[in-house]
C-alpha positions as CSV (number, residue, x, y, z in Angstrom):
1,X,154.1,92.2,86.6
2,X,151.6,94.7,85.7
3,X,153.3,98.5,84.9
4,X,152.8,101.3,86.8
5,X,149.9,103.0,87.7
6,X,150.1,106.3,89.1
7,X,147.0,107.3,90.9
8,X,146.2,110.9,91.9
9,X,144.3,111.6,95.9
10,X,142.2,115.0,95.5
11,X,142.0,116.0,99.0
12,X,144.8,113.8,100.4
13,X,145.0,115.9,103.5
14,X,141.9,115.0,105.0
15,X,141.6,112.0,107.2
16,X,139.9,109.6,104.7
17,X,142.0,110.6,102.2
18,X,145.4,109.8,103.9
19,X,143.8,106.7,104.5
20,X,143.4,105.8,101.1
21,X,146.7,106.8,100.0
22,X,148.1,104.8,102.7
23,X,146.1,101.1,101.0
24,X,146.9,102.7,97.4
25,X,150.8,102.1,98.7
26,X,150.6,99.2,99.6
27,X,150.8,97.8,96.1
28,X,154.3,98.2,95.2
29,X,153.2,99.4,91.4
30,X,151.3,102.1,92.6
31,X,152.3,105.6,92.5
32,X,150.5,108.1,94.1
33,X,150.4,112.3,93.1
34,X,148.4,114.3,96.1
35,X,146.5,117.6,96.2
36,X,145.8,119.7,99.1
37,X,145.1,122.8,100.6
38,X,148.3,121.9,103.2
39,X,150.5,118.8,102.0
40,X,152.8,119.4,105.3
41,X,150.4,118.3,107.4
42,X,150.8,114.7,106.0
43,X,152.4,112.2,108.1
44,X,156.5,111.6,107.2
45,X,155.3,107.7,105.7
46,X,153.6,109.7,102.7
47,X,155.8,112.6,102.7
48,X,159.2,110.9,102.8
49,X,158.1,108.2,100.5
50,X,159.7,108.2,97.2
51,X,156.3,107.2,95.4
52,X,154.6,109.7,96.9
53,X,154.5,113.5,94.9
54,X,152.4,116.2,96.5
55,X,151.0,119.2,95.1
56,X,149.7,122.2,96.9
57,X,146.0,124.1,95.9
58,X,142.6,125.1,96.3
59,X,139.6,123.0,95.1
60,X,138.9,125.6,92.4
61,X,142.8,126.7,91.0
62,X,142.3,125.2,87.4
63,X,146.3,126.2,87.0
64,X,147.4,124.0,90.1
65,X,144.6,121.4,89.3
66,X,146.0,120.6,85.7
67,X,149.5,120.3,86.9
68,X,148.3,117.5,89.8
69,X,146.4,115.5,87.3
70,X,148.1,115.3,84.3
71,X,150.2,112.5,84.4
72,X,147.5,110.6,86.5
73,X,146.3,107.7,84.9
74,X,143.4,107.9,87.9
75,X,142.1,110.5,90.2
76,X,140.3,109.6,93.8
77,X,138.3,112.7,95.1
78,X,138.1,112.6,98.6
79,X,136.4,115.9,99.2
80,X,134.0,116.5,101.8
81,X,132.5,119.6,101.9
82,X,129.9,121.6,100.8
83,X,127.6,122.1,98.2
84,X,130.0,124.2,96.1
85,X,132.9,122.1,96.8
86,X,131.1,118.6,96.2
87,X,129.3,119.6,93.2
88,X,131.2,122.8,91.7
89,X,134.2,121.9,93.0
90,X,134.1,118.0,91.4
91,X,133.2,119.4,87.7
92,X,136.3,121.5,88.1
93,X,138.5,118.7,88.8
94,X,136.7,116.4,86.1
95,X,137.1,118.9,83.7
96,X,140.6,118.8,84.4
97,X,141.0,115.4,83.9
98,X,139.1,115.8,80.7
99,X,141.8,118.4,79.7
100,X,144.7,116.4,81.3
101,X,145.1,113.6,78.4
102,X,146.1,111.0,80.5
103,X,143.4,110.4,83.6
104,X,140.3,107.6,82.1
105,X,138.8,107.0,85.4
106,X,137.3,108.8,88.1
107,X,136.6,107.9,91.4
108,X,133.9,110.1,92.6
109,X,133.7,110.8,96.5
110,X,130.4,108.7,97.1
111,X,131.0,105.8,99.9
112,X,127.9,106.3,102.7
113,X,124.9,104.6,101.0
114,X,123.6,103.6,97.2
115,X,122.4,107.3,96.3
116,X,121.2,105.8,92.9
117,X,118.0,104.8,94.1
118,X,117.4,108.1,95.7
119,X,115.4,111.0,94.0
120,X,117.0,114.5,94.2
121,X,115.9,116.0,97.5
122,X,115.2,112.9,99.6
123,X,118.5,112.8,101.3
124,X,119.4,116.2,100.5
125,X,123.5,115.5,101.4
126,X,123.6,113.5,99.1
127,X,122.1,115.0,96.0
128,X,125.9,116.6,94.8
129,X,126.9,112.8,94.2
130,X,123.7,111.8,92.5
131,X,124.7,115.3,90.3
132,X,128.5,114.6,90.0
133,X,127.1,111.3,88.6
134,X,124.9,112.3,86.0
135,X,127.9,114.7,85.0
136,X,130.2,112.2,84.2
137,X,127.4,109.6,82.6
138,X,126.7,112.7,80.5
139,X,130.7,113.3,79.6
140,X,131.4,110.2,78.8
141,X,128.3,109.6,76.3
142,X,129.2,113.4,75.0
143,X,132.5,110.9,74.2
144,X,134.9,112.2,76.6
145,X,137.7,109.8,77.7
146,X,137.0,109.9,82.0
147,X,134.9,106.9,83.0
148,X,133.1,107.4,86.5
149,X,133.9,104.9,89.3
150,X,131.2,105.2,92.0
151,X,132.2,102.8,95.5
152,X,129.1,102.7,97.7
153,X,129.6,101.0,101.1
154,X,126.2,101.7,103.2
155,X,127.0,103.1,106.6
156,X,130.8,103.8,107.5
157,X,130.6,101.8,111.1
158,X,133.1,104.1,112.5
159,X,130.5,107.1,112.3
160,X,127.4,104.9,112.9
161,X,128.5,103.9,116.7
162,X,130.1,107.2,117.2
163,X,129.2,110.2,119.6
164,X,127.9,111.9,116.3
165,X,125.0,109.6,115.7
166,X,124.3,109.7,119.5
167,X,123.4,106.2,118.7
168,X,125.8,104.3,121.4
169,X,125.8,105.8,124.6
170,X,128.7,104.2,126.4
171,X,128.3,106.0,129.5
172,X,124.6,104.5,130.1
173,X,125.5,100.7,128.0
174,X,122.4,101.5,125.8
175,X,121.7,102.6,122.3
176,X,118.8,104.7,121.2
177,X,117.6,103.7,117.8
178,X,114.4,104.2,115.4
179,X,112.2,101.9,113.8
180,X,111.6,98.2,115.3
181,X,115.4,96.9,115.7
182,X,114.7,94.4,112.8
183,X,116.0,97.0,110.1
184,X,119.4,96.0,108.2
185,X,122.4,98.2,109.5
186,X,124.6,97.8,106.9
187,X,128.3,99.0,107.5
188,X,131.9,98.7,106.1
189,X,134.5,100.1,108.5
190,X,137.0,103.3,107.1
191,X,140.1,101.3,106.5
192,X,138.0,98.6,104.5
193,X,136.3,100.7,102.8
194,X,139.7,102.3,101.4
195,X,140.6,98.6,100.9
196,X,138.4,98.2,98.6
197,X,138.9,101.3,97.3
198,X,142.2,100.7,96.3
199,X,141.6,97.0,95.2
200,X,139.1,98.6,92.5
201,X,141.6,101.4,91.3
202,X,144.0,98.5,90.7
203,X,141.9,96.9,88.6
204,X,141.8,98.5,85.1
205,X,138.7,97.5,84.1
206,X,136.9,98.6,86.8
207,X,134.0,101.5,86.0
208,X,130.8,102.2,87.0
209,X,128.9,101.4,90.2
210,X,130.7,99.0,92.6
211,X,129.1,97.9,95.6
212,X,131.2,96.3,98.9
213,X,130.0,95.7,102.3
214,X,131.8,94.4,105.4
215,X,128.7,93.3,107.2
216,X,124.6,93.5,107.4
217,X,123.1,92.7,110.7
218,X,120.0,94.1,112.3
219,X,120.2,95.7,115.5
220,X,119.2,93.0,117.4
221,X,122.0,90.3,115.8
222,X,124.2,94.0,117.0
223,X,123.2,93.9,120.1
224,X,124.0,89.5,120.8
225,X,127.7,90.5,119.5
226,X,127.5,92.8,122.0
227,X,127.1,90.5,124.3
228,X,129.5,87.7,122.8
229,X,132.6,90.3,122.4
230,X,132.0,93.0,125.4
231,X,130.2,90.8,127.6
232,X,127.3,92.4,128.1
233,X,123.9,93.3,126.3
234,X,122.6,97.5,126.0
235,X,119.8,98.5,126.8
236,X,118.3,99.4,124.0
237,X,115.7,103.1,124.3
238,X,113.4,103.2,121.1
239,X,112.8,106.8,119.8
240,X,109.9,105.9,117.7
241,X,109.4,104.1,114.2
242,X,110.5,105.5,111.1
243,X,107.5,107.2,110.1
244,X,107.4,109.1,113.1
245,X,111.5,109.8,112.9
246,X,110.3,111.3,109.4
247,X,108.0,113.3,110.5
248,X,110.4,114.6,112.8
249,X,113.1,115.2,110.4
250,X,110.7,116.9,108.0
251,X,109.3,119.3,110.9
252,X,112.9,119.8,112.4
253,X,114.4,121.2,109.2
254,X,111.5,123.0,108.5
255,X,111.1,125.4,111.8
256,X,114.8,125.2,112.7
257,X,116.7,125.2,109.4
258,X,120.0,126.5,110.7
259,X,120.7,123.8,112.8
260,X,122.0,121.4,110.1
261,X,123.4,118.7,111.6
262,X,120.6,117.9,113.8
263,X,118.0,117.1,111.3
264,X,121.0,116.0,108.7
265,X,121.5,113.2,111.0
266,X,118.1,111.9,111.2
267,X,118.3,112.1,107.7
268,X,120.6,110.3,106.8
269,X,119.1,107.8,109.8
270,X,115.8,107.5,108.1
271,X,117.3,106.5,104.6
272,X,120.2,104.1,106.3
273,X,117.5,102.0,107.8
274,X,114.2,102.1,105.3
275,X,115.6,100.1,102.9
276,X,115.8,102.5,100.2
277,X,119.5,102.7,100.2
278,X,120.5,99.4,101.2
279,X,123.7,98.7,98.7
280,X,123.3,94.5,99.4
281,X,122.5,91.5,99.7
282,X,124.1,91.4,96.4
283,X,127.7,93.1,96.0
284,X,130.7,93.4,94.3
285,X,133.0,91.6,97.1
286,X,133.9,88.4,95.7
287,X,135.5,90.4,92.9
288,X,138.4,91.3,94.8
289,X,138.5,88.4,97.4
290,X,142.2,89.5,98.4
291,X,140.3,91.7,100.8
292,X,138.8,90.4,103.9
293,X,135.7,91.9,104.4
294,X,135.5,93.5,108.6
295,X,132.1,92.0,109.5
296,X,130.5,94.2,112.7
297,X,131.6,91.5,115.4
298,X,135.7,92.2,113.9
299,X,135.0,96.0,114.3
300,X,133.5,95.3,118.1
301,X,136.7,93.2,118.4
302,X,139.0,95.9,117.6
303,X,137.7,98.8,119.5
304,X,136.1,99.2,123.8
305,X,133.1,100.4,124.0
306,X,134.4,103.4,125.3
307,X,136.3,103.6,121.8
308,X,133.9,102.8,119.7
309,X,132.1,106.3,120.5
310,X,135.1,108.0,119.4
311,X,136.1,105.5,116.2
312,X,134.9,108.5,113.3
313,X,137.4,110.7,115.3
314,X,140.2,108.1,115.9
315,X,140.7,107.7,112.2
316,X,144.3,107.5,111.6
C-alpha cells in the first residue's frame, strides 16, 4: 500500500474545488488540507471528515498561505478569478510552496482548453495560465523543487450546453452555433474532469502537461444523440462562420469593452471550435484507465434537456 499523501485544495470553497476534494477522498490514502476565504460553508462530508483539515485566508495572506501548505506534499489551485487573483494571486501561493519545504508539485488552475498553443492576447482569459506556466517552467529551471502539473480538458460540457453559452435553447429545442456544424466540440464533464484530476495527483510521477477528454463529436454527431437519448433532433439556427463570429468578437470588445462577458464568450467560442485549442485526438487517458471517460451521449443520459441548460449551475 502506497503511504500517505496529503494534498492541499487552494480555493476549496468554490464549487469546482469541493468537487475535487470530494474524488481526492475517495482514495483512502489521501489526505486532504483546504484553504478558503469561508471553510464553513463546506458541506458536513468534508467538514466532519477526519482527513479533511481546513484553513481559513485570503488569496494574498503569505502568513495564512505558509501554514496551509507546508506539510502538503501537493497543492491544487482552484482559483477562478481575476487577473490579479489568477496571475498575482498563483505566484503567491507558488512562492509558498517554494518556501514550504515539502510541496514538489503544482497543479495549476488550467482545465478549459490547451492554452499552450495560444499566443498571449488571443484568448485574452486565458493568458494568466499561459503566464502562471512560464512561471513555474522558469522556477523549476532556476532549480526550485515545485514541478507544474497543467490538466487541460477542452470544453467543460456542463458550461458548453448551459444558459451561459446561450448555445441550447431548451425552451425553443434548437441550438445556435457558429461555423459549419462540422467543427470538433470537445468536452469532459466537471466531475470527470476532477477524476482525472485526482487520478493524476495520485500518481507521483506525474508533471507537466496532461491532456484527458471525455468525448469529441461535432455538432452534427451532437445533435443524432440528441435524437437517440431525448428523442428528438434541435433545430439548429447558424449565427455565421467563424470568421464572421471573429470579426464580431473583435468589433464587440472593441466599441463595448465594459461588457465582458458578452464578447468573452464568443471568445472563448471562436478558439473552442477553430481547432487551435483542440487538446486531442491524442491524450493522456489510457494512463489512468481506472477512470471511465463520460462521452457526450452519458452526459445527455444523465441530465433533461431542461437540465442540461442549468448543469454549470447544478454543480454539486
Amino acid at each position: 500500500m502506497s503511504s500517505p499523501l496529503t494534498v492541499g485544495v487552494a480555493g476549496i470553497t468554490g464549487k469546482f474545488g469541493r468537487l475535487i476534494a470530494s474524488k481526492l477522498l475517495a482514495n483512502p490514502s489521501t489526505r486532504v488540507r483546504g484553504y478558503g476565504r469561508n471553510p464553513s460553508k463546506l458541506p458536513s462530508s468534508l467538514t466532519t471528515s477526519a482527513r479533511v483539515q481546513l484553513f481559513q485566508g485570503e488569496a494574498f495572506d503569505t502568513a495564512a498561505l505558509k501554514g496551509f501548505v507546508t506539510g502538503c506534499d501537493v497543492i491544487i489551485c482552484a482559483y477562478l478569478g481575476d487577473d490579479n487573483l489568477m496571475i498575482e494571486g498563483q505566484k503567491t501561493l507558488i512562492d509558498a510552496c517554494e518556501e514550504s519545504g515539502t510541496v514538489t508539485r503544482y497543479v495549476a488552475s488550467d482545465w478549459s482548453l490547451d492554452y499552450t498553443k495560444l499566443k498571449l492576447g488571443e484568448l485574452f482569459p486565458k493568458d494568466p495560465m499561459i503566464k502562471i506556466k512560464a512561471y513555474l517552467d522558469e522556477k523549476a529551471a532556476g532549480g526550485g523543487r515545485v514541478k507544474g502539473v497543467h490538466v487541460l480538458i477542452g470544453g467543460f460540457m456542463d458550461a458548453i450546453l448551459s444558459q451561459f453559452y446561450g448555445i441550447w435553447h431548451p425552451e425553443t429545442k434548437s441550438i445556435r452555433f457558429w461555423g459549419e456544424g462540422t467543427e470538433v466540440w470537445e468536452g469532459t464533464s466537471y466531475e470527470n474532469a476532477a477524476e482525472f484530476t485526482a487520478a493524476v495527483v495520485a500518481d507521483r510521477e506525474a508533471v507537466g502537461v496532461k491532456r484527458f477528454l471525455g468525448d469529441r463529436k461535432t455538432l452534427n454527431e451532437i445533435v443524432e444523440l440528441f435524437e437517440k437519448v431525448y428523442g428528438f433532433k434541435p433545430a439548429l439556427e447558424r449565427q455565421g462562420s467563424l470568421e464572421e463570429l471573429k470579426v464580431l468578437m473583435h468589433k464587440t470588445r472593441a466599441e463595448n469593452p465594459a461588457e465582458f462577458f458578452t464578447y468573452m464568450k464568443m471568445f472563448y467560442q471562436y478558439y473552442w471550435l477553430n481547432g487551435q485549442t483542440l487538446v486531442g485526438p491524442e491524450t493522456d487517458n489510457d494512463k489512468y484507465r481506472e477512470i471511465k471517460a463520460e462521452s457526450w451521449e452519458d452526459f445527455l443520459r444523465k441530465r433533461s434537456p431542461e437540465e442540461l441548460a442549468q448543469a454549470m449551475y447544478a454543480l454539486a
